[in-house]
N, C-alpha and C positions, 0 to 999 in steps of 0.2 A: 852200813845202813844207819839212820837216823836212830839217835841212842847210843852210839858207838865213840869211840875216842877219838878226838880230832886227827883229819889227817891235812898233809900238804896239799896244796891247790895251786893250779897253774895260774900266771896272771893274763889279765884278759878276758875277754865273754868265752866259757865254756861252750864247744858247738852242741851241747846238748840240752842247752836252754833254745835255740836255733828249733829245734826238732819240734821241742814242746811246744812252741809261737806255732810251728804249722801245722802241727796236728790241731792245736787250738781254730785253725784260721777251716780246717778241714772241717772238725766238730761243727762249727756255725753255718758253715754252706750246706752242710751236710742234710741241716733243718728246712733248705729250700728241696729238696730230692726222695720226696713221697714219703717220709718218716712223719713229724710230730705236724705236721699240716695235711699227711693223706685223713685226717678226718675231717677236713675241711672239706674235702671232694665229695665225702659218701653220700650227703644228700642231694645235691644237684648233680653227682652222676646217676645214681638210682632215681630219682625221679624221671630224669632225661631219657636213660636206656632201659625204663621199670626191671630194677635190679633189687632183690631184696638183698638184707643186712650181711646174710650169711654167707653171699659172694663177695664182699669185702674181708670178711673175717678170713673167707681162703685162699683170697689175694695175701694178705701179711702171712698167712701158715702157709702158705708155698715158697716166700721168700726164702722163711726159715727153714723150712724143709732143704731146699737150694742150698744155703749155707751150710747147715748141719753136714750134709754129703759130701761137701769140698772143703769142710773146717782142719781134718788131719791133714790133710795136703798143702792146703792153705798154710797151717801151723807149721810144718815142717819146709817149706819152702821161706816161711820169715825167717829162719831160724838159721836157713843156710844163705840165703842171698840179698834179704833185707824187704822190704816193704815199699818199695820205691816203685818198681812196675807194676807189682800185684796193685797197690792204690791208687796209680794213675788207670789198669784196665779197669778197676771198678768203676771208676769215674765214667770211663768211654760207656761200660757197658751200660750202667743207672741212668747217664745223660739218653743214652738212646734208646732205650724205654723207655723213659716221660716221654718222650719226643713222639713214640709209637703209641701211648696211651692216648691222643689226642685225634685217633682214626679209629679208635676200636668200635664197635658196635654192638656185641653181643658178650655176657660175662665171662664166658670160657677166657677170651681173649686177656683181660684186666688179670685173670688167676697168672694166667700164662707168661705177660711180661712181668708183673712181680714174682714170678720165680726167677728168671732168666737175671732179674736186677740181684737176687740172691746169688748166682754163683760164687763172686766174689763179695761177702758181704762189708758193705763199708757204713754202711749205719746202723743203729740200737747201740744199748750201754756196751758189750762184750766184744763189739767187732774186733779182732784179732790185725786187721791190716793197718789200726791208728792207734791202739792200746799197746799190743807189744814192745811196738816200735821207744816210746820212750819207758817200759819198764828196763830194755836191755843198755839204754844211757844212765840209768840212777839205780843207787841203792839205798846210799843215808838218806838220801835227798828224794826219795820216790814219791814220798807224799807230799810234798810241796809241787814237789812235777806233777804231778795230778792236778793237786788243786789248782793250779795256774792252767794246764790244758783245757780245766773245764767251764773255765771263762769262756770260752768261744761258745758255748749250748746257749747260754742268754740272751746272746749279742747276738746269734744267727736264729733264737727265736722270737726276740724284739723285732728281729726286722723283716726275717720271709716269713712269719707265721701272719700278720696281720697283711702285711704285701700278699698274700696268697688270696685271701679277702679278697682284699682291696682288686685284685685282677679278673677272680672269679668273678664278679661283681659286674667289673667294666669290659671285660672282653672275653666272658664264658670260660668255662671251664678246659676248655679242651684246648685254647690258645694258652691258659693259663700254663698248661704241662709245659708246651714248649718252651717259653719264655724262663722258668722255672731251670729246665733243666739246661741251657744256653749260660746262665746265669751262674749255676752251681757248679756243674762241670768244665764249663769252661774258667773259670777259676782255679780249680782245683789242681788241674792237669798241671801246669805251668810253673804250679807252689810245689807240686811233690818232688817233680824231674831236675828243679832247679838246687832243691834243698836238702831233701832227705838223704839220709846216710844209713846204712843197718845197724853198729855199733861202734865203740870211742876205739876198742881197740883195731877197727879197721885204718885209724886216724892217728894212733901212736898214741893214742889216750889210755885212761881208765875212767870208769862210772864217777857221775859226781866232779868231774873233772880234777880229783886229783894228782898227784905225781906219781910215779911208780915207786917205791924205795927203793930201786938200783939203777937201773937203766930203761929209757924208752928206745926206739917203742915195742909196744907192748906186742908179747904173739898173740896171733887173733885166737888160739885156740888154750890160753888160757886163763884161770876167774883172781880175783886179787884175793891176797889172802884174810882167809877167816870166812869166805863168802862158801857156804855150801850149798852146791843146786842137785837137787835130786833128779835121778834121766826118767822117762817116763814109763820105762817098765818098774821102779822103784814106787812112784809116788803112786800107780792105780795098783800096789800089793797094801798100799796104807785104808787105813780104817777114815781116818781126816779126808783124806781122797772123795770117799764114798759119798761120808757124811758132808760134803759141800756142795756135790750132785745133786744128791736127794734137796739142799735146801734152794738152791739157784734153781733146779726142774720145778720145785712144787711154787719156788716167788714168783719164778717168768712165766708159768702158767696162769695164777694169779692175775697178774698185771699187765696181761696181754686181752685176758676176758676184759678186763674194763677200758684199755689205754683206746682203743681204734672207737669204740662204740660209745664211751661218752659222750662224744661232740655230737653226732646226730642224735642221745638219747637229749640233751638239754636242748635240741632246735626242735624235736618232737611234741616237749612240751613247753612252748610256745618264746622261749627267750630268743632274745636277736641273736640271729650269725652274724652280724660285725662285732658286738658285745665280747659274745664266747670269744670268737679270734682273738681279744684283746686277752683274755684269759688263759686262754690256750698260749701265749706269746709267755704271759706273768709265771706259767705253767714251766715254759723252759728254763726261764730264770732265776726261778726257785731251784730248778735241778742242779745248776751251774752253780750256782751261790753256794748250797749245799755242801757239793763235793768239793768246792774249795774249802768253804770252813771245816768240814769234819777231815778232810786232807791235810789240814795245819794241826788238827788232832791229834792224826795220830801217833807219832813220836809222845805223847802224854798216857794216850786210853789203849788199850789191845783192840785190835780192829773190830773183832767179833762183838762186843759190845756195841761196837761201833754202827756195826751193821745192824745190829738187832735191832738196834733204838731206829735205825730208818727203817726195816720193814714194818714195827709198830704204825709208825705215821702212816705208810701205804694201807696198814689195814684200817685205821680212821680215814684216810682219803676216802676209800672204796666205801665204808657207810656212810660219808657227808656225798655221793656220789648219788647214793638211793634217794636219798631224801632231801636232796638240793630241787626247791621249787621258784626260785628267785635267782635274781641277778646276784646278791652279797654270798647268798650261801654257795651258789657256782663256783664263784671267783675264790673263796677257801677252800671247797673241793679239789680245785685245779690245784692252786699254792700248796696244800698239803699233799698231792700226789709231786706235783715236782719235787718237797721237800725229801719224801721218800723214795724214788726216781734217780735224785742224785746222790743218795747214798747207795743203791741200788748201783747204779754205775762205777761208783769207786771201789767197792767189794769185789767185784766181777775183774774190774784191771788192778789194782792190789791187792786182792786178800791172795790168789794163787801164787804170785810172785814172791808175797813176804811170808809163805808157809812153802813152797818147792824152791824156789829160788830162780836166778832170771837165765842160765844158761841154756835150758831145754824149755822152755818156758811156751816157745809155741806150739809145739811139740805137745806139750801137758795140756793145756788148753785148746786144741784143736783134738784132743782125744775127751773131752768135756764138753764143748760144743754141739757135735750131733746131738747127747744126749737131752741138754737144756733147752735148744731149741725145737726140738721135736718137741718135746712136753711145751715149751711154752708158745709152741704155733700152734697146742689144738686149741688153746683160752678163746683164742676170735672168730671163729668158725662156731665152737662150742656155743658161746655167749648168742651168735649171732640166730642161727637156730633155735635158742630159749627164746631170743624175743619175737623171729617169725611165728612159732607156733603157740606162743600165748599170749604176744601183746606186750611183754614189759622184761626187762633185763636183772628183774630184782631177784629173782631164784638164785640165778646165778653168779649174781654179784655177792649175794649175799655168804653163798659158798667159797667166796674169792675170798673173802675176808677172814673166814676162819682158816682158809690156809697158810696168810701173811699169818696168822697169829699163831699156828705150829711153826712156820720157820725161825718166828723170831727165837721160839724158846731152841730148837734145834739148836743152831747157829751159837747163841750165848752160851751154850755147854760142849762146844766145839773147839778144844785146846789147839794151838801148834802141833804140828806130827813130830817125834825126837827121830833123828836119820838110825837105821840101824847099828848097833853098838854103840852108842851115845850112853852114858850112866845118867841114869833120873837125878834132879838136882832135888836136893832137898828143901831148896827156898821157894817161896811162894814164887808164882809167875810175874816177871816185874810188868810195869807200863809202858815200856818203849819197845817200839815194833822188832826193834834186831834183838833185844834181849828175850821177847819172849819165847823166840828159840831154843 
């Protein structure tokens, strides 16, 4: 891991830079396929099919629901055969549901294909079928793998979030899905089947692309030395375990009441929908930005700090969210939730890997998932409801924020777990992610 003593490296482009480019190239198409632009949809389809707020909110919590239910299986199937069919079936499956949301009529329908897009879930921060995949190519280097994959969220929400506008616009909503999803998935498919690999020692590699110290290649079934990964009946007997549950369920709760509903609360009160789009786009690129810089972090800071300081920002985004009544203070609303968004994202694909470590890794995290996503798929449903039956989303916003501000302090006092029979060291916790192990 990053922090650790140099090791040997193969010459030539390591194929696990390869992986990172298309999970990146996935991230950014990802933004055209009902994620950070489905709030572009909620006011021109509820007005179109008089749909109130809170059957969008249960469109996103059934996706997750969906996920959560298939997340062990999911997890444990990357784990034994790689990520490569599972992320092209998503693709099939998310492409043809836009495609089906562009006939619907009635809200049952809209709940219904965003679950079905959920089975396999391949968008939000945690999805398991484009995150695993390069924790199981790096370990010194994991953070910089991050911050480079998360260049694609910018770039793909520069381009489809205001293109999403821009269609809605010129040729209604409902052409806009399909086009949309023609677009994302039909890209997708082509980059995964061609590219992806499960892991380097399927390849005679090891993480990082180093050399092995004796001979290649490597057996697939074992980890380089020094690297220890906890199985997953190990890591849910730890206390660390728990306490990152508890902070991931109460942040995606959080940030799922504000993420879908802001965009129809600022077209509500009276700002332009092409404006917002453009915000909503600066909104991605803030995330991406983010998670690169505090990815280049972390080999310097312990992650948990790390994270703490982006859920701070999330809970300032969500109050410049209440009381954004203009265009400037919109446009810092959005930038600040990206800003915490994309650290938000890097926590969720790093913090688990560099506290259990990467050989069960899907496995640990697809026994994680139900939980976090069931909590954080009631926030929009929740959110949406407060504002049907009173008019305004600030109750519950307002309660969004003081739970970003118990996770941050949660999370900061959230040490590395020591593997059992480890002796406590006497030295303070150092800065570098492998040391603080």
């Amino acid at each position: 891991m990053e922090g650790t003593r140099p090791a040997p490296h193969r010459s030539g482009l390591f194929y696990g830079w390869v992986i990172v480019a298309v999970m990146a190239a996935v991230g950014a198409l990802s933004m055209a396929l009902g994620s950070l632009n489905f709030g572009l949809f909620v006011k021109p389809m509820g007005d179109d099919l008089g749909l109130g707020r809170a059957v969008f909110g249960w469109a996103q919590t059934t996706r997750q629901i969906a996920s959560a239910l298939t997340a062990p299986a999911v997890g444990a199937l990357i784990d034994r055969f790689g990520a490569r069919l599972l992320l092209t079936l998503a693709a099939l499956i998310t492409g043809g549901a836009l495609i089906c949301l562009a006939f619907i009529t009635e809200g049952w329908q809209l709940v219904l294909l965003f679950g079905i897009m959920g089975i396999v879930g391949m968008s939000g921060p945690g999805a398991l079928v484009t995150t695993v995949p390069v924790a199981k190519w790096f370990v010194r280097r994991r953070g910089r793998a991050y911050s480079l994959m998360s260049l694609g969220i910018p770039v793909g929400g520069l381009i489809f979030v205001p293109l999403t506008q821009i269609l809605i616009d010129a040729v209604g909503w409902r052409m806009a899905w399909i086009l949309l999803a023609l677009m994302g998935a039909g890209l997708i498919i082509p980059l995964v089947l061609l590219f992806v690999r499960r892991q380097p020692e399927d390849m005679g590699l090891l993480p990082d692309g180093d050399l092995h110290p004796a001979v290649a290649p490597v057996p697939t079934d074992k980890l380089i030395p020094g690297e220890y990964s906890w199985t997953r009946e190990e890591a849910v007997r730890s206390t660390t375990f728990w306490r990152l549950v508890f902070v991931f369920s109460v942040v995606m709760l959080a940030t799922s009441s504000v993420a879908v509903h802001r965009i129809p609360s600022f077209m509500d009160r009276g700002l332009d929908p092409r404006i917002v789009s453009y915000a909503t786009a600066l909104d991605a690129s803030a995330a991406g930005l983010s998670t690169f810089a505090m990815g280049m972090l972390l080999h310097r800071v312990p992650a948990r700090f790390v994270g703490a300081g982006g859920f701070l920002m999330l809970a300032l985004a969500s109050w410049l969210t209440i009381v954004a009544a203009d265009h400037p203070t919109m446009f810092l609303a959005m930038i600040s939730f990206g800003l915490g968004i994309g650290v938000l994202m890097l926590m969720q694909n790093y913090l688990w890997a560099d506290y259990f470590g990467r050989r069960h890794l899907g496995s640990i995290r697809g026994a994680v998932m139900p939980v976090t996503l069931l909590f954080g798929g009631a926030g929009a449903p929740i959110a949406g409801y407060v504002r049907d039956f009173t008019g305004t989303y600030t109750p519950i916003w307002l309660a969004a924020t003081a739970l970003m501000a118990v996770s941050t302090l949660v999370l900061a006092l959230t040490p590395p777990p020591r593997p059992a029979g480890e002796p406590v060291s006497p030295t303070p916790e150092p800065a570098t992610a492998a040391e603080k192990r």
